[in-house]
C-alpha positions in Angstrom: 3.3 38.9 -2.6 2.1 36.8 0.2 2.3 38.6 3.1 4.1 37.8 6.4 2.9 35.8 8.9 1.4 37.2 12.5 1.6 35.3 15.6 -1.4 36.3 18.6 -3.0 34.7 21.8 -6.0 33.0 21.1 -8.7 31.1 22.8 -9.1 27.7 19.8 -12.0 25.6 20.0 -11.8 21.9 18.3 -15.3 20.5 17.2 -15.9 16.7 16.0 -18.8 15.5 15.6 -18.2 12.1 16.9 -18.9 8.4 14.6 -19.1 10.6 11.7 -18.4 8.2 9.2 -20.7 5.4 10.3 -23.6 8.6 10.4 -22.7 9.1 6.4 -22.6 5.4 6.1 -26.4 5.1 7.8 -27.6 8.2 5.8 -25.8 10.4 3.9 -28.1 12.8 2.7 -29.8 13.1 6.3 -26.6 13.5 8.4 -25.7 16.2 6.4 -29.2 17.7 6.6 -29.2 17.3 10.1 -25.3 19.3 10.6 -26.5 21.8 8.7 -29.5 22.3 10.6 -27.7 22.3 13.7 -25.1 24.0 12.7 -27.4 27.3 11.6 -29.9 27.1 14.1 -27.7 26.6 17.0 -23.8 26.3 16.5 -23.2 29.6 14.2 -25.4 31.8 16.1 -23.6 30.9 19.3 -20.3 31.4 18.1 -21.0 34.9 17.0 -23.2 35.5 20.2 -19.7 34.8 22.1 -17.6 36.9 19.8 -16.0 34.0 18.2 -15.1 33.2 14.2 -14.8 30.4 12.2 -11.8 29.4 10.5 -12.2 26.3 8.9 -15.1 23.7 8.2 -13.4 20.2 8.1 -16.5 18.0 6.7 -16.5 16.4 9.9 -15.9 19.3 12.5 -15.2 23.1 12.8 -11.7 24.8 13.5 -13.1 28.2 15.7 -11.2 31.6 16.9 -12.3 33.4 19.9 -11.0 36.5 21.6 -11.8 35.6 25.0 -10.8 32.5 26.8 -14.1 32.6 28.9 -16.2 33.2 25.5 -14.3 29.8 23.6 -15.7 28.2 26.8 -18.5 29.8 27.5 -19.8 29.2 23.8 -18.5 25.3 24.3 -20.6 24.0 26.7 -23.8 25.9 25.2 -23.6 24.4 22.4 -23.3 20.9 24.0 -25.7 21.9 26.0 -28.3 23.1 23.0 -27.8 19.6 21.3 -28.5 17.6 24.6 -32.1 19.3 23.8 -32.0 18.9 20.6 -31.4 15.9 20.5 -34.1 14.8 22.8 -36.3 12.2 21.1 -34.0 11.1 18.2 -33.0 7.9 17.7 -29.6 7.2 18.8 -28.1 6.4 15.5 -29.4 9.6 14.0 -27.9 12.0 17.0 -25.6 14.4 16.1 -23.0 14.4 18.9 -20.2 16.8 19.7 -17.2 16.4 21.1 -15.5 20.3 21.5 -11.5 20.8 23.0 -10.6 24.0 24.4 -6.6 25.8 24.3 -5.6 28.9 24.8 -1.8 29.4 22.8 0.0 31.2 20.7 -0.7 30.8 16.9 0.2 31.8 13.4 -2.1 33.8 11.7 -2.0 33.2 7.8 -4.4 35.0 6.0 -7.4 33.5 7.4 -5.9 30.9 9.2 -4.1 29.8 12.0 -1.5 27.3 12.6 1.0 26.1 15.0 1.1 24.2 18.0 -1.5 25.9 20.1 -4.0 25.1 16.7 -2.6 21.0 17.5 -3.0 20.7 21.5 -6.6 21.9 20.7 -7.2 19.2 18.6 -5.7 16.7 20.5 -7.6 18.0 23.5 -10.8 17.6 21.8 -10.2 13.7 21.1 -10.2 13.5 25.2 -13.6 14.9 25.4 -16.5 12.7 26.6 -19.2 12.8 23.3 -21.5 15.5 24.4 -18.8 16.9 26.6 -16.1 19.4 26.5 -11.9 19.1 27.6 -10.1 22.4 28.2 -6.4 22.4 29.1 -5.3 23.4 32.5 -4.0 26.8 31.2 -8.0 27.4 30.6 -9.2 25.9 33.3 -6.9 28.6 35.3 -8.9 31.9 33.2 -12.2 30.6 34.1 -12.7 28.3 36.7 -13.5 31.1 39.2 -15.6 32.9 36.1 -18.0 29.9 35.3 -20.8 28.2 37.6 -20.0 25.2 35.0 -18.0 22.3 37.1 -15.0 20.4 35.5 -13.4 17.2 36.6 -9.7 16.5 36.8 -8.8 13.5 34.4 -5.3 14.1 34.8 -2.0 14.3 32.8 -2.4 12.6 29.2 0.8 12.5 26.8 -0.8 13.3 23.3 0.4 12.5 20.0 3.5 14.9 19.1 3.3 17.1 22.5 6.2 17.1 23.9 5.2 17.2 27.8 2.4 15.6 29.2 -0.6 17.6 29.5 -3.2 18.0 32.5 -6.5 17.8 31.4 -10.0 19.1 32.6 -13.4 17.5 31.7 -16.7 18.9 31.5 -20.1 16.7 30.7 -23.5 17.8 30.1 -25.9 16.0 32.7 -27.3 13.8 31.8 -24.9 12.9 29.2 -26.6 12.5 26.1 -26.7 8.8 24.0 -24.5 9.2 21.4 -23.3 6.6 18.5 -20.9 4.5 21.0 -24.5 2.9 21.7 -24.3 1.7 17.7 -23.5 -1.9 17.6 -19.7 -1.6 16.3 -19.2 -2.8 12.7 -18.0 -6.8 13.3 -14.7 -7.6 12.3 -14.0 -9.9 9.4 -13.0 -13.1 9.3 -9.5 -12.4 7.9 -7.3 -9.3 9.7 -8.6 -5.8 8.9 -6.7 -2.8 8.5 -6.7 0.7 7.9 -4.0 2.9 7.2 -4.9 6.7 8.9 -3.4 9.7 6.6 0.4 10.5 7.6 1.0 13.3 9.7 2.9 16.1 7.7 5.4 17.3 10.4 7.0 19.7 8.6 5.5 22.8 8.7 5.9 22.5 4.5 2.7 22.5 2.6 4.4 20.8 -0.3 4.8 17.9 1.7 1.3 17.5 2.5 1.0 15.8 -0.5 3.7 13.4 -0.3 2.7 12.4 2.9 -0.9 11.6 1.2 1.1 10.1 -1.2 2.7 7.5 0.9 -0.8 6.5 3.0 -2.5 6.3 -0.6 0.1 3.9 -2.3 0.5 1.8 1.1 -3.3 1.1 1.0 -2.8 0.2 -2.5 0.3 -2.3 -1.9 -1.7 -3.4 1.0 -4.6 -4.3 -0.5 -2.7 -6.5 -3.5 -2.6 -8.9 -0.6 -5.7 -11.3 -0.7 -5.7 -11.9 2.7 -6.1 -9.0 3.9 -9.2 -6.9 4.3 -8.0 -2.9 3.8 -9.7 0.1 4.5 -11.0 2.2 1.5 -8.7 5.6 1.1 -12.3 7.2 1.3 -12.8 5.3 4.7 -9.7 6.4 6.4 -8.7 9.7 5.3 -11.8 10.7 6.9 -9.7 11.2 10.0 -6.9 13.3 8.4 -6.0 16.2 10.4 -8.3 14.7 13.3 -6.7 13.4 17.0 -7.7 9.7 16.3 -9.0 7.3 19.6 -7.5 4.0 18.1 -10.2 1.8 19.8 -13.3 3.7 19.0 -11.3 4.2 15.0 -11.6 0.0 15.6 -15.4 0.5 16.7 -16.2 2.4 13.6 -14.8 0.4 10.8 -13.8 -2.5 11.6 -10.8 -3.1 11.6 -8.3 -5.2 14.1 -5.3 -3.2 12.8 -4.1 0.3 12.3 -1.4 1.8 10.3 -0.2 5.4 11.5 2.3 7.4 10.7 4.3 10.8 9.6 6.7 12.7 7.6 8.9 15.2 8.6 11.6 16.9 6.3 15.0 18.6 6.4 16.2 20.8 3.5 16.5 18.0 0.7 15.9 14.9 3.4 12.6 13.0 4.8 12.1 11.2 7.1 8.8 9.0 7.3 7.8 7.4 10.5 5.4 4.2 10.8 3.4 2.2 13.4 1.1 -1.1 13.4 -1.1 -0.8 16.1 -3.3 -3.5 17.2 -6.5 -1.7 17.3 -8.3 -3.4 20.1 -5.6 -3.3 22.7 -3.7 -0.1 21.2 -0.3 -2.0 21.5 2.2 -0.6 19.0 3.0 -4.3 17.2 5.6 -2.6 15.2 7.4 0.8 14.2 10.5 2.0 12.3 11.8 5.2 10.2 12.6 5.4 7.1 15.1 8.3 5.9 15.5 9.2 2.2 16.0 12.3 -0.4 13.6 14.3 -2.3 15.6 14.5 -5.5 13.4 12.1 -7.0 10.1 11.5 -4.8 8.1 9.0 -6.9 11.2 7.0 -7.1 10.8 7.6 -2.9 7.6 7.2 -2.3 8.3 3.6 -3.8 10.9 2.7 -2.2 9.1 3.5 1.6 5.8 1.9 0.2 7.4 -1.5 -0.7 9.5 -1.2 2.6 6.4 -0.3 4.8 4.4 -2.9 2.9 7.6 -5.6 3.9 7.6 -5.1 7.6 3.7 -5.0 7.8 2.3 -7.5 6.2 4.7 -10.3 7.4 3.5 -8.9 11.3 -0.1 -9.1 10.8 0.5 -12.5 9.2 2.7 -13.6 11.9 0.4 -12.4 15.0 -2.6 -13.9 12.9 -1.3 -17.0 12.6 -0.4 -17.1 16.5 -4.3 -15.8 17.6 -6.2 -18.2 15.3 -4.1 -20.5 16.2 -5.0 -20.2 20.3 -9.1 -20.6 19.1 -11.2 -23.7 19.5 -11.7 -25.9 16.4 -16.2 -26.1 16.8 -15.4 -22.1 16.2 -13.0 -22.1 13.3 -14.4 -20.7 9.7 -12.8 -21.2 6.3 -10.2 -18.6 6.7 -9.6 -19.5 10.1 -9.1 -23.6 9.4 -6.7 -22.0 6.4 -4.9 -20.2 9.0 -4.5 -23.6 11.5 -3.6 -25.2 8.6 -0.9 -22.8 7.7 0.7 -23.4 11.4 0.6 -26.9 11.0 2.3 -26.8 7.2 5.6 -24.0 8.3 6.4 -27.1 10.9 8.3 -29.6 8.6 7.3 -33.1 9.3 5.5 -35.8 8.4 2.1 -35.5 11.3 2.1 -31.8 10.7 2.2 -31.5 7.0 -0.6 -34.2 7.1 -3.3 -32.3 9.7 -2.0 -29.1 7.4 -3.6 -30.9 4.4 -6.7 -31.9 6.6 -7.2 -28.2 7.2 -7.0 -27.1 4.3 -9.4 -29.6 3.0 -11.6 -28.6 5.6 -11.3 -25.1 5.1 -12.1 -25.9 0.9 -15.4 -28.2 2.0 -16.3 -25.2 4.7 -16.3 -22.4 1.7 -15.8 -24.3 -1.9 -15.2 -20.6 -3.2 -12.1 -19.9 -1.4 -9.5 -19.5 -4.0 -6.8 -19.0 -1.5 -7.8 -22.4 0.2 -7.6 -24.5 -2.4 -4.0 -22.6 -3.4 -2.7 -23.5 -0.1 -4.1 -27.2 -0.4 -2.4 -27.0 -4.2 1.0 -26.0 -2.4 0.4 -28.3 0.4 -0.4 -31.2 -1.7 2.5 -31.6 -3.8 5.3 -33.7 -3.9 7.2 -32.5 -0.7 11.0 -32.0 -1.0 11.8 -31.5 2.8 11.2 -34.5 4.1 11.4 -38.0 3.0 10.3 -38.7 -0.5 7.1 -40.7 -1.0 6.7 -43.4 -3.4 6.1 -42.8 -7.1 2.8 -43.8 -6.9 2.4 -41.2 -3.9 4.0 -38.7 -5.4 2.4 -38.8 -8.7 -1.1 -39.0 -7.0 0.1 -35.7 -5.1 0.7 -34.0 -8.3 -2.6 -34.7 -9.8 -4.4 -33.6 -6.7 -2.4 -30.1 -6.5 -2.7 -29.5 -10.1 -6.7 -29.8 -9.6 -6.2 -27.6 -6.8 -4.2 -24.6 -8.1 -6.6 -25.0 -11.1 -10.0 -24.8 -9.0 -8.0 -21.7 -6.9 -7.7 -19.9 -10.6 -11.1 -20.5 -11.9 -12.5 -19.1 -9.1 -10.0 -15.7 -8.9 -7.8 -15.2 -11.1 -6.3 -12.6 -9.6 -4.9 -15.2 -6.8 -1.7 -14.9 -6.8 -0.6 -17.8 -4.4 -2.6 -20.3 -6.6 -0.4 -18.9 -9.5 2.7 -19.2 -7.3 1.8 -23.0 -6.3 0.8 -24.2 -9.9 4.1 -22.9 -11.3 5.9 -24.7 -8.6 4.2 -27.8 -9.9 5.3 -26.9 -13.6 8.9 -26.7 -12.4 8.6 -30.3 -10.6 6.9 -31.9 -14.4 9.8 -29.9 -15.7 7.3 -27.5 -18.1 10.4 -25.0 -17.4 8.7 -22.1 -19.6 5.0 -22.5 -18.0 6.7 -22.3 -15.2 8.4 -19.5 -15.0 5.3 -17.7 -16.4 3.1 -18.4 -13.7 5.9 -16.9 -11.2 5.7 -14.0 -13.2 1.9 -13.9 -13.3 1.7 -13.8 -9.4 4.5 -10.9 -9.3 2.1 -8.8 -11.9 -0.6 -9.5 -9.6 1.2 -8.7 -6.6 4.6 -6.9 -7.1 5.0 -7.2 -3.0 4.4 -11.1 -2.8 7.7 -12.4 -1.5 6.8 -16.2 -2.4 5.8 -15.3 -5.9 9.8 -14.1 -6.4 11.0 -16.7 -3.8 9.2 -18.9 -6.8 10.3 -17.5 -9.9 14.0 -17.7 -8.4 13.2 -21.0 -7.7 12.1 -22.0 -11.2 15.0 -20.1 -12.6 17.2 -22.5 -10.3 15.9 -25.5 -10.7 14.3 -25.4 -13.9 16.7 -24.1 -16.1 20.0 -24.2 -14.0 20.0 -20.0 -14.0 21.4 -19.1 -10.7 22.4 -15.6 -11.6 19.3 -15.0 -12.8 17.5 -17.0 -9.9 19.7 -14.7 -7.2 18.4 -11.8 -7.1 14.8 -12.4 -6.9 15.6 -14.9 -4.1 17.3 -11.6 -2.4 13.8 -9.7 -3.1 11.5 -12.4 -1.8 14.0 -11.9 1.9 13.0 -8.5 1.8 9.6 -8.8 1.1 9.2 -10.8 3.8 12.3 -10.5 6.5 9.7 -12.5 9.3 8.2 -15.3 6.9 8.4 -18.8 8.7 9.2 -20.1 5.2 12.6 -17.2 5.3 14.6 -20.5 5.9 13.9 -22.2 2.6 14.2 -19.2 0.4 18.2 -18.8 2.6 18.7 -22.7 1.8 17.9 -22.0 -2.4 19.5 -18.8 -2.0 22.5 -20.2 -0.2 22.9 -23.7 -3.0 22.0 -21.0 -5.8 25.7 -18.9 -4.6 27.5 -22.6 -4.9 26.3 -22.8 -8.2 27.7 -19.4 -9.2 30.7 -20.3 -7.3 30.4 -17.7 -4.1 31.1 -20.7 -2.0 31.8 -18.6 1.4 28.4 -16.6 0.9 26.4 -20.2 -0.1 27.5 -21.7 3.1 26.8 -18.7 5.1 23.5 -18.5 4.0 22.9 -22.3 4.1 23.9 -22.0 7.7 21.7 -19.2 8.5 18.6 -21.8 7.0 20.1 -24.4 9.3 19.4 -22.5 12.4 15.4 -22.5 11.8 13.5 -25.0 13.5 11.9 -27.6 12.3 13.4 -27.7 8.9 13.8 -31.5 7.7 17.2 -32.9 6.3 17.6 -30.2 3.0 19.2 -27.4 4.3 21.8 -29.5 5.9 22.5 -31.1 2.8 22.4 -28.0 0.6 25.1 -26.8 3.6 27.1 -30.1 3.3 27.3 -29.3 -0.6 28.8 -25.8 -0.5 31.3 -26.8 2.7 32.5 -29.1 0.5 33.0 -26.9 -2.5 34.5 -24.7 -0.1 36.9 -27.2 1.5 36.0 -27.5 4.4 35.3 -31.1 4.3 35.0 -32.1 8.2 32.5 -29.4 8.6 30.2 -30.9 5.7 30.8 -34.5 7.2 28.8 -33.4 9.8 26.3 -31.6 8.2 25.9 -35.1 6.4 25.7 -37.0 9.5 23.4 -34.3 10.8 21.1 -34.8 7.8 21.4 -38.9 8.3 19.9 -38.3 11.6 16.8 -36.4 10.3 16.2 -39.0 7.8 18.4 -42.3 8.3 19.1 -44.0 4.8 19.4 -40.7 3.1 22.1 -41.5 0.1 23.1 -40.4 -3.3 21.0 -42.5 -4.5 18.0 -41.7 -2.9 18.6 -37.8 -3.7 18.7 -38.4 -6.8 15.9 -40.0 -7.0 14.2 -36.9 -4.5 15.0 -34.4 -7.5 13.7 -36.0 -10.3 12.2 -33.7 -12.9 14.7 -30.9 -11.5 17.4 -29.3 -13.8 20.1 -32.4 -14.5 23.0 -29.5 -14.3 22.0 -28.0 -11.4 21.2 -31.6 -10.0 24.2 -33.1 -11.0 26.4 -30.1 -9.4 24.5 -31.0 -5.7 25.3 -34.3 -6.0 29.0 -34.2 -7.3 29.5 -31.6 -4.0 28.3 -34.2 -1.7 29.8 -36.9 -3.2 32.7 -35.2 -2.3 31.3 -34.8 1.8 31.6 -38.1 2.1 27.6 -38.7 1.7 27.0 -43.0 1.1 26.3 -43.4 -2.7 
């Protein structure tokens, strides 16, 4: 029988050693030669010298126990003050550095351990410490600064992760303050945005749920890294920092990365509730954050449902704030990615100058790095024959075709496992009307990528228009939303959603979500036609009279005729329907 837990005053010590990962990254078997030198020729022997006990090793730092207030401290600044000298005359990227955090609170003794909240201000203490250097809480400073010769500096109140009240602060450094690994060179950031997703905080005192909370991070960094253009964090990379106070902008130093993911579970009886942030690492601005609430009668049903929700708010942000900082840099400074990211600006604006300097960037980005799969999938998509603005001739758009079928087929040879060249080549199956190959390369980008919203914005789409299916088109229109809820191309998946519902005969939700396309910028004439078609069907024919004439004045000499010709290759049934409707709005034949 496990017995019942204790609570005591203790004096808790936090030890890091700081840019521990990039150490094991430089050498391994070395760093760890070197902390375990340290460690029994200096840190142990000091810690029982001051009366003090270990409690737990965490690969990266040491969880300690002392007695006496004056001891924890005491034995603190030794110890930083033993590695300044023993680290004299080592390179700087082989220094083992300290940081150490000093609280005195009441804990919960387990067994051999200790928990609660005096155990997490400690931590969170330490994270404030200069490297070399030791932070103590003002309830410490109080016990000893009239006991020590050592000096500490005020550095003021600091609101730390899940403390309620802001806490004041006291500094001590070692003079002079040893190098430490913040001289390293930080690890450059790649060309495409970086991210890594820290280990959720389990806030609910549950073991149980230490595991779930693993469980979410873990299958977020998978989802995550389904996603070509994004450069994720290895789980081995990030969970480094479980259980550690994390400094988001040295966290950005050490690996890399221009984005962080946070986050943290707390639950209720039968109820979670999982918490999550995107931080942009350099600034530390919180770029997003939302809850998500669910039940524990079925977790891996859960832990699904928050991934693919996470995974839907995030990536759409990065690519969003992506598009809008590439976008902002000089053209002589542009790589491949980067010209595929101007590019992409360029294509979401619908009209004739844009969607031709998209197609220039594209190209650009292709001659810049002729192994860029996704390049050459976004020139395939780019490239073919457009159906939001004016048609081009048949000579144009068969030449089109031919040049984005090469390109979705280079984008495959060189990955496979790209799913937007997938996504684009079945699009150009649905326009040559191969209605099966279609579908099937729709289905190949959703294998590859079950959280790709344009690969089921395209399956729906080649259910639509290929084969006249609009139930079966619907709700993968409705997945490809929620995938992606801040997409710049949200209005075109609304507009086939919204002439989908006409089809099935929801005429009130067709124009509602027609409408809801209309109100995009820069959209071309289609979504006011698609409107105009399920008005009509609806009745409501001076309200699609005007979503004609609104169309006319996007494109003067629009007609039935013309349309018809605009939607060749497309389904005749689901064609024919359009047309009939707008007949019926009064459009010229």
């Amino acid at each position: 029988m496990k017995p019942s837990a204790q609570r005591r005053l203790a004096a808790i010590v936090s030890v890091d050693v700081v840019g521990y990962s990039r150490l094991m990254g430089i050498d391994e078997v070395g760093t760890l030669a070197s902390l375990r030198g340290h460690r029994a020729e200096l840190v142990d022997p000091k810690i029982a010298e001051h009366g003090g006990r270990i409690v737990k090793t965490m690969g990266d730092g040491l969880l300690l126990e002392f007695q006496s207030v004056v001891a924890a401290t005491t034995c603190a600044i030794e110890v930083q003050e033993g590695m300044a000298e023993r680290n004299n005359g080592v390179e700087d990227e082989k220094r083992i550095v300290f940081r150490i955090g000093v609280h005195v609170g009441d804990v919960i003794v387990e067994e051999d351990d200790i928990l609660g909240d005096g155990v997490n201000l400690a931590a969170r203490i330490e994270s404030l410490a200069a490297p070399g250097g030791v932070a103590i809480s003002n309830r410490v400073h109080d016990d000893v600064r009239n006991r020590l010769e050592a000096t500490f500096s005020d550095s003021g109140e600091h609101s730390l992760k899940n403390i309620a009240k802001p806490i004041r602060v006291w500094r001590w450094a070692s003079m002079p303050e040893p190098s430490t690994t913040a001289t390293i060179p930080p690890l450059p950031l790649p060309e495409k945005p970086s991210i890594a997703v820290l280990p959720f905080d389990n806030m609910s005192g549950d073991p149980e749920q230490e595991y779930f909370a693993d469980g979410i991070a873990e299958d977020v960094i998978t989802a995550l890294s389904r996603f070509r253009s994004l450069f994720v964090i290895a789980r081995n990379s990030s969970f480094i920092y479980k259980g550690r106070p994390v400094d988001i902008a040295h966290l950005s130093r050490e690996l890399g990365v221009r984005y962080v993911i946070e986050g943290s579970v707390r639950k209720a009886g039968s109820r979670v509730r999982i918490t999550a942030q995107l931080i942009d690492a350099a600034s530390g601005n919180h770029l997003w954050a939302d809850r998500f609430d669910g039940s524990l009668d079925d977790v891996f049903d859960l832990q699904d449902r928050i991934t693919e929700q996470i995974v839907a708010k995030v990536e759409p942000e990065i690519g969003v704030r992506e598009l809008e900082r590439v976008r902002r840099k000089p053209p002589a400074n542009l790589g491949a990615w980067e010209l595929m990211q101007q590019g992409l600006w360029h294509f979401y604006h619908v009209n004739k100058d844009d969607h031709a300097e998209a197609i220039r960037l594209f190209r650009e980005a292709v001659a810049v790095d002729p192994d860029f799969a996704a390049a050459h999938a976004q020139l395939a998509y780019a490239l073919r024959p457009s159906q939001s603005m004016k048609l081009q001739s048949a000579e144009e758009a068969e030449q089109a075709s031919e040049a984005a079928r090469l390109a979705a087929e280079t984008a495959i040879s060189l990955d496979p496992s790209e799913p937007m060249a997938h996504f684009a080549l079945g699009r150009l199956h649905v326009l040559a009307g191969e209605n099966e190959t279609a579908i099937s390369e729709m289905q190949t980008a959703i294998e590859i990528n079950p959280s790709f919203a344009l690969g089921h914005y395209g399956l729906g789409y080649a259910y639509y228009w290929a084969t006249g299916q609009s139930d079966q088109a619907l709700p993968h229109f409705d997945t490809a939303l929620r995938l992606n809820p801040r997409g710049p191309l949200r209005w075109t998946i609304l507009m086939n959603k919204g002439s989908a519902l006409r089809d099935a005969g929801r005429v009130d939700d067709a124009v509602a979500a027609c409408r809801q396309a209309c109100q995009f910028p820069d959209v071309g004439f289609l979504p006011f036609i698609l409107l105009a078609a399920a008005l009509a069907d609806a009745g409501r024919n001076d309200e699609a009279r005007a979503s004609v004439q609104k169309a006319e004045t996007i494109d003067p000499g629009i007609s039935i005729g013309s349309l018809r010709n605009h939607f060749a290759g497309l389904n005749d049934k689901t064609v024919g329907g359009i047309l009939d409707s707008l007949q019926k709005a009064g459009m010229p034949a």
